[in-house]
N, C-alpha and C positions, 0 to 999 in steps of 0.2 A: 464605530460603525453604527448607522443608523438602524431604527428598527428592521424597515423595509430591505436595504443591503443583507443584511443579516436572515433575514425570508429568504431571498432572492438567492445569497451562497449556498443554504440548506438544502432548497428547492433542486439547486442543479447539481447539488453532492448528492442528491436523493437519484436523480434522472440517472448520474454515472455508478452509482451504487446498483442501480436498477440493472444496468446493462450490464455491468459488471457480474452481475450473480446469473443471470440470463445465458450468459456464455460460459460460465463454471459450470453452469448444471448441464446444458447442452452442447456443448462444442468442445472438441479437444483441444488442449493446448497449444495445438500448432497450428491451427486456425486463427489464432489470435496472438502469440508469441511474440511477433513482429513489433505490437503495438507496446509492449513493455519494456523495450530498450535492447541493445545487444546484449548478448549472456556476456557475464561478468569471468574476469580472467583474474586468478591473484589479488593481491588484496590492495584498494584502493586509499589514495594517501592525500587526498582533497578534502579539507573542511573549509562545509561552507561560511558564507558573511554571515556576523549573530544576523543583521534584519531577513536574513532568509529562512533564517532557521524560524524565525519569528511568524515569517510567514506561512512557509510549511506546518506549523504545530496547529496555526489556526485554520488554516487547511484540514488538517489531521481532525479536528475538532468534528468542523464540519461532516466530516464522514461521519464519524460517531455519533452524530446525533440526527443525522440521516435514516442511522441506521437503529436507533429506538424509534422512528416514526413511521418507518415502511413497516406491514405486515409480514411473518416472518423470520427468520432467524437468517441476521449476516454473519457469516462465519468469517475468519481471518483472511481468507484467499479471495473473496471477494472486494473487502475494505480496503486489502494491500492493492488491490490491482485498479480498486477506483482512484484511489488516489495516488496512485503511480501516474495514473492518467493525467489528474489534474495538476499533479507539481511538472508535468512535461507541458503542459498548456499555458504555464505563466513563467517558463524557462529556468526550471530550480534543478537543480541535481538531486539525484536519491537513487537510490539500489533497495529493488525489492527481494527478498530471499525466502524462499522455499525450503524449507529444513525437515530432517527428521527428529522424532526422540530418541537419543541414546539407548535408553531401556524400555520404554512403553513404547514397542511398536505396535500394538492394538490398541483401538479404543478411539474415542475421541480427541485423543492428546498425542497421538502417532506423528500426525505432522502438524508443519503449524507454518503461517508469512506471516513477513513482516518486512514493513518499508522502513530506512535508514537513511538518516543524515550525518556522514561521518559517522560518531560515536553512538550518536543518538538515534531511541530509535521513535520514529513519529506515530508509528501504529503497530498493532499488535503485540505490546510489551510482553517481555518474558527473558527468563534469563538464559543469556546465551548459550551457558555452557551445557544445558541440558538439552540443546540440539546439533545436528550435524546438518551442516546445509547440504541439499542436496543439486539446488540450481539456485542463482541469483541474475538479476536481470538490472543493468547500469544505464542509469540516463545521468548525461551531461549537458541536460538544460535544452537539447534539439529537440525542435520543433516539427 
């Protein structure tokens, strides 16, 4: 990827990062809900093609480094849902998930998202088993 490509991905991981925090802070969930897939049922048994996975991590990248160059602290629930956005925008599958803490339910580590590919997960690392999901939201690549 050239330099300019690699500007130009940041640039509009930054714009959907933007929007994305924009409607965390302002708008309820169900205002926007819609745009992050149907809620997920059971547990999903698709893994994707390695070049997707390929794609989506450098996807996932971009957010992350979106998100040291805006002003501000992006928190998990924004990154997850930007880039929920963006792997539905280039037709990839992922489930974003909303969870709680098992034991720390106060604090800044109460809840937490995170976007997943299959096994993997693209954003927001942490170990699974120290949350309970609480909602997850499936896209199967529609547009």
């Amino acid at each position: 990827m050239n330099v300019w490509r690699s500007r130009l991905a940041t640039l509009r991981a930054m714009l959907w990062l933007m929007l994305a925090r924009t409607l965390v802070r302002l708008a309820p969930l169900r205002t926007y809900r819609l745009t992050l897939g149907p809620v997920a049922e059971g547990v999903r048994d698709c893994e994707p093609e390695p070049s997707d996975v390929d794609l989506a991590l450098a996807i996932a990248q971009r957010i992350e480094r979106a998100a040291t160059r805006l002003p501000g602290e992006s928190k998990c629930l924004p990154k997850a849902i930007a880039l929920q956005w963006m792997l539905r925008r280039v037709g990839l599958p992922s489930r974003l998930i909303v969870a709680v803490h098992r034991t720390a339910r106060n604090g800044p580590h109460a809840f937490h998202a995170w976007v997943e590919q299959g096994e993997r997960i693209l954003i927001g690392h942490c170990d699974r088993a120290d949350y309970c999901p609480v909602m997850a939201f499936d896209q199967f690549g529609a547009s």
